[in-house]
N, C-alpha and C positions, 0 to 999 in steps of 0.2 A: 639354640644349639643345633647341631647339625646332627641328623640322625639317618642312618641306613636301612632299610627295612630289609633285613639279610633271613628272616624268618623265612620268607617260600622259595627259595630259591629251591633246597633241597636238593632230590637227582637232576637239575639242571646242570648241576658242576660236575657232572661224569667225565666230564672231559678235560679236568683239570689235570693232566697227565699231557695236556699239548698244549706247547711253548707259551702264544701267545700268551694261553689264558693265567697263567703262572704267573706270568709279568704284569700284566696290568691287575690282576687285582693283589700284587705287590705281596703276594705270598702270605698274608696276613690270614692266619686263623680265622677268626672272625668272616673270613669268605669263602676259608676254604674247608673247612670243620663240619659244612654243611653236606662236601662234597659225597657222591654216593659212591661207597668204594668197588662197586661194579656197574657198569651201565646198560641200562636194557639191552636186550638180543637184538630188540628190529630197529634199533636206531643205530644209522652209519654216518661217521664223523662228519665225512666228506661230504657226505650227501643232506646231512641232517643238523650241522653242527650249525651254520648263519645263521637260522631262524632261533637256535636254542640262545644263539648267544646275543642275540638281539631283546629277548626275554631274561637273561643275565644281566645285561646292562639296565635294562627297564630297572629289573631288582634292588640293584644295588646302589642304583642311584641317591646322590643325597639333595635331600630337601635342603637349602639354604635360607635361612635367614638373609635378607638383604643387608642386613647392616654388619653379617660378618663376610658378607660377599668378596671384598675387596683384600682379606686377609686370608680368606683360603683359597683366593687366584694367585696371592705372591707362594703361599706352603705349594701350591700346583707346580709351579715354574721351580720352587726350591729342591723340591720333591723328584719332579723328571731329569732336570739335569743334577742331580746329585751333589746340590750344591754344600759346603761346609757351612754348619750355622749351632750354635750355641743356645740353648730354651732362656737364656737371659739376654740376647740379639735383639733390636727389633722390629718389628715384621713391617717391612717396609714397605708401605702400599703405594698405588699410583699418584703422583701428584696432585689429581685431579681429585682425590680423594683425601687430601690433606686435612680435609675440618675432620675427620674422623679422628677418635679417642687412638693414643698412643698405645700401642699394645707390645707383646713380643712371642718369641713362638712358642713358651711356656702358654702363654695363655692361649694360643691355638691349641696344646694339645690339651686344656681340662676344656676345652669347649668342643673335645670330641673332634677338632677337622682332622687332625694329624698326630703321629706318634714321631719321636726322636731315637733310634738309635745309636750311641755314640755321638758324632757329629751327625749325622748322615739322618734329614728327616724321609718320614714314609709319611706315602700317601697315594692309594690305592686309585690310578687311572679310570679304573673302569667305576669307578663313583660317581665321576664327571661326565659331562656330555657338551656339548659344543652351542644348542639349543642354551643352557645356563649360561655360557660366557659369551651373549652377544656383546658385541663394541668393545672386546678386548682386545690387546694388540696382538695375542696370540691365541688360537683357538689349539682345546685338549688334543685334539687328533693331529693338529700340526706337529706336537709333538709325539702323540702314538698312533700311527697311522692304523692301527687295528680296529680305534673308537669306528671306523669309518666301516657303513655296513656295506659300501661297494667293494672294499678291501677284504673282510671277512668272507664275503663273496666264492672271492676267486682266490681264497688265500693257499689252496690246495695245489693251484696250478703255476704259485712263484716260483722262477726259477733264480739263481740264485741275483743274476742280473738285474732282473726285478727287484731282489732285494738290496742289492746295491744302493740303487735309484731309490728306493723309499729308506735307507735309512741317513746316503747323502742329502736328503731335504728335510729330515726331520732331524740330521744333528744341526745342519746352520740356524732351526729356529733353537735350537738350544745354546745356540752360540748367543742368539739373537735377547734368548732368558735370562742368561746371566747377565749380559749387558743390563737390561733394566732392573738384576735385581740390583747392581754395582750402582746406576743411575739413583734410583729411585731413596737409597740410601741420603746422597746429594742430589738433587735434582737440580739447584743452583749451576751449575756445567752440564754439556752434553759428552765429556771427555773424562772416561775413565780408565783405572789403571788396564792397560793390558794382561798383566800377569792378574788382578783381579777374575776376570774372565774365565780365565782359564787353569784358575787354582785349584791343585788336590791334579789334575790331568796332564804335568809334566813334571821333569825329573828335577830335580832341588837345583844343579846347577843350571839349568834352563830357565828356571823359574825368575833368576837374575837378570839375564839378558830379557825377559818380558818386562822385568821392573822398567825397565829403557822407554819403553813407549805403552803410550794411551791409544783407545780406541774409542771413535764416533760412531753407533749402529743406531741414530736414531729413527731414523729412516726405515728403518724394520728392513724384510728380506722382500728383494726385488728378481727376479730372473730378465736375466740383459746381457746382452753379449761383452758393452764396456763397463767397466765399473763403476758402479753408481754412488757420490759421495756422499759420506754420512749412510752408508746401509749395506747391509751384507747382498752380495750380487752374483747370485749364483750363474755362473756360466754355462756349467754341461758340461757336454764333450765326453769323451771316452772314459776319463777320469776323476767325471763331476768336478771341474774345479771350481773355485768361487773364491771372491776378493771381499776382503774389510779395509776401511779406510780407519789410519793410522799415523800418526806423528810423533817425533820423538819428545820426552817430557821435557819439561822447564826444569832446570836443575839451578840450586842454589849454589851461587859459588862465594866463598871467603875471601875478600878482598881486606887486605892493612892499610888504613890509613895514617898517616901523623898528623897528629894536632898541630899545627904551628904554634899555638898560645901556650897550649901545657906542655907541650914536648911528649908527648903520651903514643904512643902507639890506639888506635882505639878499631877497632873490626865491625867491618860489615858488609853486608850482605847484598848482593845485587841478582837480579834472573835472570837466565840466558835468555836469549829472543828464541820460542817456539818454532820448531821446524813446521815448514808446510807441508799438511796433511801428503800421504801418501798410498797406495796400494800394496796391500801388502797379502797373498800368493795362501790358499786354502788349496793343498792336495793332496783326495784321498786315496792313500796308498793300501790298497787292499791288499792281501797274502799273493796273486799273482801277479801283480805289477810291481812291488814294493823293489826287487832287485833289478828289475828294466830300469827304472829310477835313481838307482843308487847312485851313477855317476852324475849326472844331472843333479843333484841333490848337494853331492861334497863341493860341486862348484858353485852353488851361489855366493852371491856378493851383496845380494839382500836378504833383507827377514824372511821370512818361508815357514808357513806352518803345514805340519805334514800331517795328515789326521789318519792312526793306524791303531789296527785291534788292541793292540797291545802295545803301544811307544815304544818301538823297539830303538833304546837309547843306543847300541851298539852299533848301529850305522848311522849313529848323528854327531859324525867328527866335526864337521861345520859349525862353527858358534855362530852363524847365520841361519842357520836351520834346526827347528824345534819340532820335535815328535809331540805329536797330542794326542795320549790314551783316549781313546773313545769312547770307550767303556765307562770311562771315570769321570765322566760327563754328560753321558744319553742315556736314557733307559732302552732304548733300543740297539744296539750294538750287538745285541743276542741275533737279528737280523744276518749279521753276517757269516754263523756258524753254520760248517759244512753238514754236520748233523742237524740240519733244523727238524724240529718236530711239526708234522702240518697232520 
């Protein structure tokens, strides 16, 4: 069983009143119950908070068991990107970890990794450390860049630019999480649904047009100026862009034949020939570029996903262009609010 030793933290959590610390330990009682509701006089945030929260993380850390290892790195990846999941689901682990016992994420949460609300599993960041998930394909901080003590650091002196930049790289690994938890389901393909990916973070009728095509990210996140096949490829640029390699699906289509001998109508079924993979256009539209954009956006003529605070459906006339709530798929998207608390 996986256990937290959340007993000493005590007035370490004084500062549970800024942002970060909120979100990664994912608001759960249990971290924050401890909190002291006033924080000593001679300790100042800015000055004093890195090294507190460097001994928070120590804290709170969980001991794993190796053999439930591989089930509370897939609840990690379910958990940060917000992904939809059922406690009768099952917890899909890495291929490579196939000889292990079949589980599901009920039985993650009486083994203590995780809690389920609604659809929606929890599972507190800052339990994790990067140091536990060596040789995984994504490291915790790739996903919360807070875990990171050079980011803690300097976290006082982000501006908002800077947060732009760390939460454009830490949503494409969440892009990069859903893939393999869609993957890892079937491992047999490297090609899943697109709207898989990216369900629960677009508008119902959007959701359609993702039915349309599959995506390949096996190849994990690469930073490259062309796009790289098989992986998400972050570009840059002024408005972080980054490509995923994509194809449209195989669709079954209903063909009549007649029997000659019986005279019979009899049906069946043929597949269309797979298109070849293609590039398909990640831009994040933040609150001050999103209407620079707008025209550029009504005329595309390809798929186009637009990644914004809030999917604002109202300027997505385009049945070629998909807004992706961010929110509804990164734990970090609190990154990009004007009030941020440092």
């Amino acid at each position: 069983m996986l256990v937290a030793d959340v007993t000493n933290i005590g007035p370490l959590l004084y500062a549970i009143a800024n942002e970060p610390m909120y979100h990664l330990t994912g608001g759960l009682p249990r971290l924050l119950r401890l909190c002291s509701i006033e924080r000593p006089q001679a300790i100042t945030i800015v000055r004093d908070f890195p090294r507190y929260f460097e001994a928070i993380k120590k804290a709170a850390k969980l001991e794993v068991d190796e053999r439930l290892l591989p089930y509370a790195y897939t609840c990690l990846l379910a958990s940060s990107t917000k992904a939809r999941v059922r406690d009768s689901d099952p917890n899909a682990v890495n291929p490579a970890r196939r000889a292990l016992v079949p589980r599901t994420y009920h039985d993650a949460m009486m083994a203590s990794i995780c809690m389920l609300n609604k659809r929606r599993l929890i599972m507190p960041p800052i339990t994790f450390v990067d140091d536990a998930m060596s040789g995984m394909p994504i490291l915790p901080s790739q996903l919360h860049p807070f875990l990171k003590a050079e980011v803690v650091e300097h976290f006082s002196k982000l501006s908002l630019a800077d947060r732009e930049i760390m939460f454009a790289e830490a949503f494409l690994y969440a892009v990069y999480a859903r893939y393999l938890l869609a993957h890892w389901e079937d491992p047999s393909c490297v090609w899943v649904s697109l709207a898989k990916v990216f369900e629960g973070a677009v508008h119902p009728s959007k959701a359609r047009v993702l039915e349309n095509y599959e995506v390949n990210l096996s190849s994990g996140v690469v930073k490259w100026r062309k796009a790289i096949k098989g992986a998400v490829t972050h570009r840059g640029g002024v408005h972080h862009e980054a490509v995923i390699w994509c194809r449209k699906k195989t669709l079954a289509v209903k063909k009549n034949n007649k029997n000659a001998n019986t005279k019979k109508r009899t049906d069946q079924y043929h597949l269309l020939n797979k298109s070849a993979p293609f590039a398909v256009r990640l831009l994040f539209q933040h609150d001050r570029t999103v209407h620079q954009n707008k025209k550029s956006r009504s005329q595309s003529k390809t798929l186009m996903l637009s990644i914004e605070k809030k999917g604002r459906t109202s300027l997505n006339t385009n049945k070629n262009n998909v807004s992706i709530n961010a929110d509804a798929m990164s734990s970090v998207a609190w990154l990009l609010n004007a009030d941020f608390r440092t």
